[in-house]
N, C-alpha and C positions, 0 to 999 in steps of 0.2 A: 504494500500500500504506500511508503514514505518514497518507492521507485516512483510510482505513479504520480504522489503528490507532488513530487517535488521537479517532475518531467513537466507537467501542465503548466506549476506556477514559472516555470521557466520561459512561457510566453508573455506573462508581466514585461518583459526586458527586452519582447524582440525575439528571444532567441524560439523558435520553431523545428530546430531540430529534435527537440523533446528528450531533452539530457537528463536524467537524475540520479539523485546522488546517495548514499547512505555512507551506514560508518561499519564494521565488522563489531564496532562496540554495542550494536545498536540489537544484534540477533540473541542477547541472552536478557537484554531492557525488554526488548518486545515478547520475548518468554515468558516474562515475567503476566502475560494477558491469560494464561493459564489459569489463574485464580480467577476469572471472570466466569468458570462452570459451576466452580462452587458457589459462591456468589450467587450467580444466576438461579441457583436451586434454590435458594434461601427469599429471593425477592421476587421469584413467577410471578408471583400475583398482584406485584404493585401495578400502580399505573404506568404506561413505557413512559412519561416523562421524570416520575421520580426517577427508574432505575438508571433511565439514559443517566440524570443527575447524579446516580452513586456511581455507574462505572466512568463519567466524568472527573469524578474527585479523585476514584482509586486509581485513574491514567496519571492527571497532575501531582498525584502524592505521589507516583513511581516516580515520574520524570524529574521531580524536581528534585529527589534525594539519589534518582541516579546521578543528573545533571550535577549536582555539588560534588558528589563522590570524584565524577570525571573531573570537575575542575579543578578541584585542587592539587590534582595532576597535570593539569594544563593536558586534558587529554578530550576531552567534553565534545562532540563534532560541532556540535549545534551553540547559537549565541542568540541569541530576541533580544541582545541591549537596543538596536534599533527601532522595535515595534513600542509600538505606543502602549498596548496593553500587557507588557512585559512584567515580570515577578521576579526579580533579581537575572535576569536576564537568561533565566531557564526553561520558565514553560511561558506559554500569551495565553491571553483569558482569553482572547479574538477567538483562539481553537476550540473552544468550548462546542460549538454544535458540531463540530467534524469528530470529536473524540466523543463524546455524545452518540453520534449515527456509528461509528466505528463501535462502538459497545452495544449498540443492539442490532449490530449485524451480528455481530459476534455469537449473540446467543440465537439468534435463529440459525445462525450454521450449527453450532451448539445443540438444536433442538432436532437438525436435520440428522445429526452423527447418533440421535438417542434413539431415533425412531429405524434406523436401517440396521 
């Protein structure tokens, strides 16, 4: 998915060849969306706006204790000092509905692997 996102927003700038980009650091951060079945057992029945809301928080609490962890490495790929709705320049609250629809895709792939 950060292939894809980060290929699109790359026509922000012109650029149309449809480049993107990730980190090797990024494949055991995004692992960590594993906990989104548990989770998802535990919240079926809310409404999908609260639960988009809780795997929204559970994204930004990873990203932003990955994100610190990486930096104080100086190893972090990612920086939102630029964005305006930036959080110590780790996670953007702007992403909130894309992490949001990324957490209830998730369990309806989730719902798809329970029933096969």
């Amino acid at each position: 998915m950060e292939i894809l996102f980060t290929s699109v927003g790359s026509c922000q700038n012109h650029n149309f060849k449809l480049i993107g980009k990730t980190s090797v650091w990024m494949f055991p951060i995004y692992g960590m969306a594993a906990v989104i079945n548990p989770v998802h057992k535990l919240i079926k029945n809310f409404p999908a706006i609260l639960r988009g809301g809780i795997y929204t928080a559970g994204i930004y609490t990873c990203e932003y204790i990955s994100g610190s962890l990486l930096k104080r490495h100086d190893l972090c790929p990612w920086d939102y000092s630029d964005a305006k709705a930036n959080v110590n320049g780790l996670i953007r609250l702007d992403y909130a509905p894309f992490w949001m629809a990324a957490g209830l895709i998730f369990e309806k792939i989730l719902d798809g692997t329970e029933k096969a």
